[in-house]
C-alpha positions in Angstrom: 0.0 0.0 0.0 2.7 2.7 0.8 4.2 2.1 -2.4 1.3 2.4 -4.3 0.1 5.5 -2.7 4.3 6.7 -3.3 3.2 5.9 -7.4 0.4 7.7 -7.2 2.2 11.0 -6.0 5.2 10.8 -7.9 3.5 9.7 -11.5 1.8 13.3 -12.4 4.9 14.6 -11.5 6.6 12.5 -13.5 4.3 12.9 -16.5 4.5 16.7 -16.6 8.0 16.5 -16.7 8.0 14.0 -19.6 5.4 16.2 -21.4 6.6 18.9 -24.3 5.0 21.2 -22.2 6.6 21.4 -19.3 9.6 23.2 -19.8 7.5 26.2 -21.4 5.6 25.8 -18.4 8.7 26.3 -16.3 10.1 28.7 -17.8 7.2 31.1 -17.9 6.9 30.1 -14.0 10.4 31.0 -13.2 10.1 34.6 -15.8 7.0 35.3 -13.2 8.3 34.8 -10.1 11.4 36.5 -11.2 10.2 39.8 -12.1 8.1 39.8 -9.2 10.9 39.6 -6.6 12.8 42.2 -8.0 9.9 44.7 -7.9 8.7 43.8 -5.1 9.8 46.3 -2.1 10.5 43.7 0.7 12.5 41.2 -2.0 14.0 43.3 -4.7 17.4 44.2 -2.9 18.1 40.6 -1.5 16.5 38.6 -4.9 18.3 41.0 -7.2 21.9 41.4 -5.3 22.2 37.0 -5.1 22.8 36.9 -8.6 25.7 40.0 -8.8 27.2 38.0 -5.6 31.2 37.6 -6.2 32.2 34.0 -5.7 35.8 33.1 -5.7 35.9 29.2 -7.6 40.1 29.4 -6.4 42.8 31.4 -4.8 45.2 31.7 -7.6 44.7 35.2 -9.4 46.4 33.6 -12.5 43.0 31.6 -13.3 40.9 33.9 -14.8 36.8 32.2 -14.0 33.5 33.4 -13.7 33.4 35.5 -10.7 29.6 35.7 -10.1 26.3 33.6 -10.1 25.4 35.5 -12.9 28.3 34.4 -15.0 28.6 31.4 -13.7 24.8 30.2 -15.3 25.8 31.8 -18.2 29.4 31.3 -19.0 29.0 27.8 -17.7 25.7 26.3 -17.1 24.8 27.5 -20.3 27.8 26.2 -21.8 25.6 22.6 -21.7 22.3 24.4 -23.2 25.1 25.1 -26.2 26.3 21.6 -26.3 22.6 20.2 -25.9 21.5 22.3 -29.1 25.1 21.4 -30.8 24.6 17.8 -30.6 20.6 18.5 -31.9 21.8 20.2 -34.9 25.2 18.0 -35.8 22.4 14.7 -35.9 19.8 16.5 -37.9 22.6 17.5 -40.4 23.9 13.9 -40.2 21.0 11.5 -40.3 17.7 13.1 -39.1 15.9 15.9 -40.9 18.4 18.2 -42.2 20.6 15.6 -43.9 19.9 15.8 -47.3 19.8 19.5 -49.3 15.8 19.0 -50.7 15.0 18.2 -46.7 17.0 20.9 -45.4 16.5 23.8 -47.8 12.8 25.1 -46.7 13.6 25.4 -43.3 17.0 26.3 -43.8 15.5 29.2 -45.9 12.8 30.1 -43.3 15.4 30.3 -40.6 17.0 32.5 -42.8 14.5 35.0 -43.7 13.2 34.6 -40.0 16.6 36.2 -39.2 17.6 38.8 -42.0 13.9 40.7 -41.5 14.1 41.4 -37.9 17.5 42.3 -38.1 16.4 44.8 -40.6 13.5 46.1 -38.8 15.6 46.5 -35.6 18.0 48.7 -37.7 15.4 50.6 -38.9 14.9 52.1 -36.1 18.1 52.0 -34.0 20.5 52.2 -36.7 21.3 56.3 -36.0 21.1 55.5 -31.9 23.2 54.2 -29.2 21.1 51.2 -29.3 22.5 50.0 -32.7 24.3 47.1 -31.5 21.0 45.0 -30.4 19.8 43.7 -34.0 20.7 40.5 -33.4 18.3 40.2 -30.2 15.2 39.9 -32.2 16.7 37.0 -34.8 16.1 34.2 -32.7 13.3 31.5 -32.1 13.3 29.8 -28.9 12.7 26.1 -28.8 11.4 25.4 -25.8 8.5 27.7 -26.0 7.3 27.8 -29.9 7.4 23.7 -30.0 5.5 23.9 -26.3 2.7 26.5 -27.6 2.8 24.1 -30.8 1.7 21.0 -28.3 -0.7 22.7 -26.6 -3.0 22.3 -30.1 -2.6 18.3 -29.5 -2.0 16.0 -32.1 -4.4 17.5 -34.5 -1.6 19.8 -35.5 0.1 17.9 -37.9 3.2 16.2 -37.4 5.1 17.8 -40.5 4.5 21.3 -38.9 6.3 20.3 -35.3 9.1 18.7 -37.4 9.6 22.0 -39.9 9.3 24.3 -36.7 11.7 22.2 -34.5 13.9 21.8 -37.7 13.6 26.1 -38.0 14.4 26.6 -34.6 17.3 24.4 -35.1 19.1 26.0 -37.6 17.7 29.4 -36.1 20.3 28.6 -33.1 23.1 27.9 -35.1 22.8 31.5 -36.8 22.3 32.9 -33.3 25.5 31.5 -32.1 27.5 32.1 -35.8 26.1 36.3 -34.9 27.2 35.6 -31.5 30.5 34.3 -32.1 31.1 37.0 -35.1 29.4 39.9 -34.2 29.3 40.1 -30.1 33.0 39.6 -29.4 35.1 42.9 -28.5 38.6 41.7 -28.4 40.8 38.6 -29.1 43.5 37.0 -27.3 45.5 35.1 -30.0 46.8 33.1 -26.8 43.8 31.3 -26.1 42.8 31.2 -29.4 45.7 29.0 -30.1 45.0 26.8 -27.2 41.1 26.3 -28.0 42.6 24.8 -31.6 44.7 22.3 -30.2 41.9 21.8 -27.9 39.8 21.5 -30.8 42.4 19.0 -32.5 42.5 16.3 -30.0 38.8 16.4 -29.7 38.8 15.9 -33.8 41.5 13.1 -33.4 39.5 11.3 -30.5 36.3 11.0 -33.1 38.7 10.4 -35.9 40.1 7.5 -33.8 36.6 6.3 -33.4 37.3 6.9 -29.7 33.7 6.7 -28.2 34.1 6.8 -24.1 32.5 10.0 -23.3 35.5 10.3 -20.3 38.3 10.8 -23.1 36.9 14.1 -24.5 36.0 15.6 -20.6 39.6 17.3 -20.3 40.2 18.7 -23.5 36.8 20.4 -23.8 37.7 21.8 -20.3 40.5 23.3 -22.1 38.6 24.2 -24.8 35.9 26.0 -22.6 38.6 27.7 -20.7 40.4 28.9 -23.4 37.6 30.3 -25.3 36.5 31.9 -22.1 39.5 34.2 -22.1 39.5 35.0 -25.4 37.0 37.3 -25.8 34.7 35.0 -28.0 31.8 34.3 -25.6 32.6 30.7 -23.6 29.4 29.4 -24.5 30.1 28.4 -28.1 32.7 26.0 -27.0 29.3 23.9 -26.4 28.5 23.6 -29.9 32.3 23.1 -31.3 32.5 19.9 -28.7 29.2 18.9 -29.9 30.2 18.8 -33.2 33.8 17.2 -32.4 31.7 14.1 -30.7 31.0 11.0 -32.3 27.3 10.2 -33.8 26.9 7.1 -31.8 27.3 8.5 -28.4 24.8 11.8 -29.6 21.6 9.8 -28.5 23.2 9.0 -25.0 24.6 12.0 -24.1 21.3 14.0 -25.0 19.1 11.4 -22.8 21.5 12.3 -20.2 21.6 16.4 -20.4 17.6 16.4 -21.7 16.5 17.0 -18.1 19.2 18.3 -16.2 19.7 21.3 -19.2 15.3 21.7 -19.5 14.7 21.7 -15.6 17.7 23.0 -14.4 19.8 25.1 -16.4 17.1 26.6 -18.0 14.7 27.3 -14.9 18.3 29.1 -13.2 18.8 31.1 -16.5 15.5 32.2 -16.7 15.6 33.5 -12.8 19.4 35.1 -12.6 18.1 37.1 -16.4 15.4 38.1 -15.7 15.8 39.8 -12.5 14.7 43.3 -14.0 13.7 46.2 -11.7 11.5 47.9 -14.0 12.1 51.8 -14.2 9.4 54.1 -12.2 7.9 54.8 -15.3 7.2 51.4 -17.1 5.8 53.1 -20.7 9.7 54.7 -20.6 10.5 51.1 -21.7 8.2 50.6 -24.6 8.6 54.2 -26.1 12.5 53.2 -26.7 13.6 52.6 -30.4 15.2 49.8 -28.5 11.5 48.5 -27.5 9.8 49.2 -31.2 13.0 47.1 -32.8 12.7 44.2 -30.5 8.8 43.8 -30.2 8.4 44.6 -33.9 11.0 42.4 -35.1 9.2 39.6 -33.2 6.3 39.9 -33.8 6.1 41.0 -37.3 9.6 40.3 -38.6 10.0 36.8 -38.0 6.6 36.0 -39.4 7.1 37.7 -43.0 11.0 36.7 -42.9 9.7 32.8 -42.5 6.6 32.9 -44.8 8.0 34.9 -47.8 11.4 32.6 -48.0 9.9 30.1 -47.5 6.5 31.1 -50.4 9.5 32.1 -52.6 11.5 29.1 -52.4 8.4 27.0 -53.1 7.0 28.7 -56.0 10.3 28.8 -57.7 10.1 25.0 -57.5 13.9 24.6 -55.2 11.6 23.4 -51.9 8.1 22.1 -50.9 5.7 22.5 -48.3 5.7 19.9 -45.2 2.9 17.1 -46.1 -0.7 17.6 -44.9 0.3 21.6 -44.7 -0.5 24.6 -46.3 0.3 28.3 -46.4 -1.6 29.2 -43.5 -0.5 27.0 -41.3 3.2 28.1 -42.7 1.9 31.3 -41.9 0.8 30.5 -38.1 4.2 28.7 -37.7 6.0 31.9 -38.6 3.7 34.1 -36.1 5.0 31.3 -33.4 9.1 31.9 -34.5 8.4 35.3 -32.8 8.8 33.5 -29.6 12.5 34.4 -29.0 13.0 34.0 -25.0 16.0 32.4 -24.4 18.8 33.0 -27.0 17.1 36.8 -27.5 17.4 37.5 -23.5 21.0 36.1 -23.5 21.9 38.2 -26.9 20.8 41.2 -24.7 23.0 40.4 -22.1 25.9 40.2 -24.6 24.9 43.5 -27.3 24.5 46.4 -24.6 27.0 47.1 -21.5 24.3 50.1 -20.5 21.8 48.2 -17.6 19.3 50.2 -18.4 19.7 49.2 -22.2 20.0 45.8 -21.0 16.7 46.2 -19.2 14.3 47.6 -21.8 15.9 45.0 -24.4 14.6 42.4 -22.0 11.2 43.3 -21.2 10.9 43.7 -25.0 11.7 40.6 -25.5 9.2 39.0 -22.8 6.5 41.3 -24.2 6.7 40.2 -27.4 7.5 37.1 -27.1 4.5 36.8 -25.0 2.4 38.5 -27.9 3.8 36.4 -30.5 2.6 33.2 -28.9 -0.5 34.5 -27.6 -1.3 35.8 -31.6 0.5 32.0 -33.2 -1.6 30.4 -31.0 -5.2 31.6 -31.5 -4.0 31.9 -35.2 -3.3 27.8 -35.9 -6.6 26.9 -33.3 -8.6 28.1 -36.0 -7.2 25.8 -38.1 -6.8 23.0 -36.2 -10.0 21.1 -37.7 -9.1 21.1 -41.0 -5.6 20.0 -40.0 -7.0 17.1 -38.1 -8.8 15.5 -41.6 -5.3 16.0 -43.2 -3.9 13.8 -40.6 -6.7 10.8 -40.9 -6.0 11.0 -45.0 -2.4 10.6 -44.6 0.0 9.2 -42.0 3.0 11.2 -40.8 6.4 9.6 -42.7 8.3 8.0 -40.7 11.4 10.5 -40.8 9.5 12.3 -37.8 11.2 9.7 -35.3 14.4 11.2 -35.9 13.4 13.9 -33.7 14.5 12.5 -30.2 15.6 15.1 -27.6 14.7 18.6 -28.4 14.9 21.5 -25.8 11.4 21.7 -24.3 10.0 18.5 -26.6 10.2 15.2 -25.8 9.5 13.7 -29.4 8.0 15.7 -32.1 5.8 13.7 -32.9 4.3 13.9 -29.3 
């Protein structure tokens, strides 16, 4: 009997955690509570000030660390985020959905419209101010949340359209951490850089060597990490060069391991040390900002036209189809859905202004519209969701939808 009654309160835990859901869930949890203790009179000094606290990781001055919880979530913590989306996109490119140029090309095409128009939009409006150097914030789609909005429309939402969004997002990531790794880093230190490519090397020689014990490649992407840390290239893309240095057959292993730690963890700590933003006394301050109209607009209107016309273009000129039991509108409503860009736009924010108060408005922006953009995707595909639902009992979904195993915030696609 005690054990039974132990089942019975563990297994709806352990179901929402297993559902696509849940990490949206979390994080939206953790945003709330966040920005609630740091406006809150009786919290906001203690809630905000644990996150700029100075930790000391050693004694020797020579060994140059993250020297705050701050950094340490997201010079290191987040270091595994990068290696978890890494390893998602080196096996989509291999043997999932990515791997040949006719499966690739549409949302290879989106992702790339869904970057270049909010980008442009941004600059529209900032490119004469101080607040210039934030058009990359509004280029990304966040995993976690657009594929959890997706599953909240159930599995009358057709297969096809989870696997083109995840595959979008995907690739979406990849040109977030290309911008990141290009455009946000100040200075080099030819030093380091050096090290990180004989880091680099061994890892390379390890997979060439068909070396596949996960314990041979721990040291030299601690090297790698460190090295790229104090080079001036952000630490975090050290994640995805690992991944990509890793052999295929351990991908699958690896990713059942970080899947929950990285969603229910890493994510949930990221969400709470970036967001702790102490809104100004005048809260319309923030959305009257060029900053602001960039951000929200290139969310929630850029990524939607960026997606939908490269993607109507490509197919019209005959170089890519649309998914299987889809059609423009639902390409549409997938697009309004790419506007969700919490998590790589937040941490873009962090990287593109110095200026708190920039850092602040950027970040509300991108909550706002965010917000908007799944509120708007949402509604938009629920009025479609009957006619997507006969689509689905006329055709099966291909069997190429299993390649999707561990994505951020989705346990299978096809969930």
């Amino acid at each position: 009997m005690p054990q039974k009654r132990l089942n019975r309160l563990f297994t709806p835990i352990r179901d929402f955690i297993n559902d696509s859901r849940a990490t949206g869930i979390i994080l939206i949890s953790c945003t709330i509570t966040s920005i609630f203790l740091s406006n809150f009179s009786l919290t906001q000094s203690f809630y905000t000030s644990i996150w700029q606290h100075t930790v000391h990781i050693t004694g020797n001055s020579q060994i140059h660390l993250p020297d705050s919880y701050l950094l340490l979530i997201n010079d290191v913590l987040m270091t595994l985020f990068f290696f978890l989306v890494g390893m998602e996109i080196k096996r989509e490119l291999t043997i999932g959905e990515l791997a040949s140029i006719r499966k690739s090309l549409l949302p290879v095409l989106a992702a790339l419209g869904g970057m270049v128009c909010p980008a442009v939009i941004f600059s529209f409006y900032n490119f004469h101010t101080p607040g210039k150097s934030g058009w990359g914030i509004p280029m990304a789609t966040d995993i976690a949340f657009s594929l959890g909005v997706l599953s909240l429309l159930g599995k009358k939402i057709p297969v096809q359209l989870k696997i083109f969004l995840a595959a979008l997002a995907i690739i979406d990531d990849l040109g977030a951490v290309i911008t990141i790794a290009i455009f946000y880093t100040a200075t080099l230190h030819l030093i380091y850089l050096i090290f990180a490519a004989l880091a680099v090397a061994v890892l390379v020689g390890l997979n060439k060597s068909k070396v596949e014990n996960i314990l041979f490649y721990i040291i030299p992407a601690v090297v790698l990490w460190y090295s790229i840390f104090n080079s001036g290239v952000h630490a975090t893309i050290a994640g995805v060069i690992t991944s990509f240095c890793m052999p295929l057959k351990s991908l699958a292993r690896m990713e059942h391991r970080l899947y929950k730690p990285v969603n229910f963890i890493i994510m949930p700590l990221f969400a709470l040390a970036n967001t702790a933003i102490i809104f100004p006394d005048k809260i319309s301050d923030v959305f009257t900002s060029t900053i602001s109209f960039g951000v929200m607009l290139g969310l929630i209107l850029g990524k939607p036209l960026g997606i939908f016309f490269f993607s109507f273009i490509a197919i019209k000129l005959g170089i890519a189809s649309l998914p299987s039991n889809t059609n423009f509108k639902q390409l549409w409503g997938i697009g309004l859905l790419g506007g969700i860009g919490f998590t790589m736009s937040i941490f873009t924010s962090t990287l593109a202004y110095e200026s708190e108060s920039m850092q602040v408005i950027s970040k509300v922006s991108v909550i706002a519209g965010s917000l908007i953009a799944s509120i708007i995707g949402f509604v938009y595909l629920y009025n479609f969701k009957n006619t997507t639902h006969l689509s689905l009992k006329l055709e099966h979904p291909p069997k190429t939808a299993k390649s999707f195993t561990f994505t951020p915030g989705i346990k299978t696609a096809g969930a």
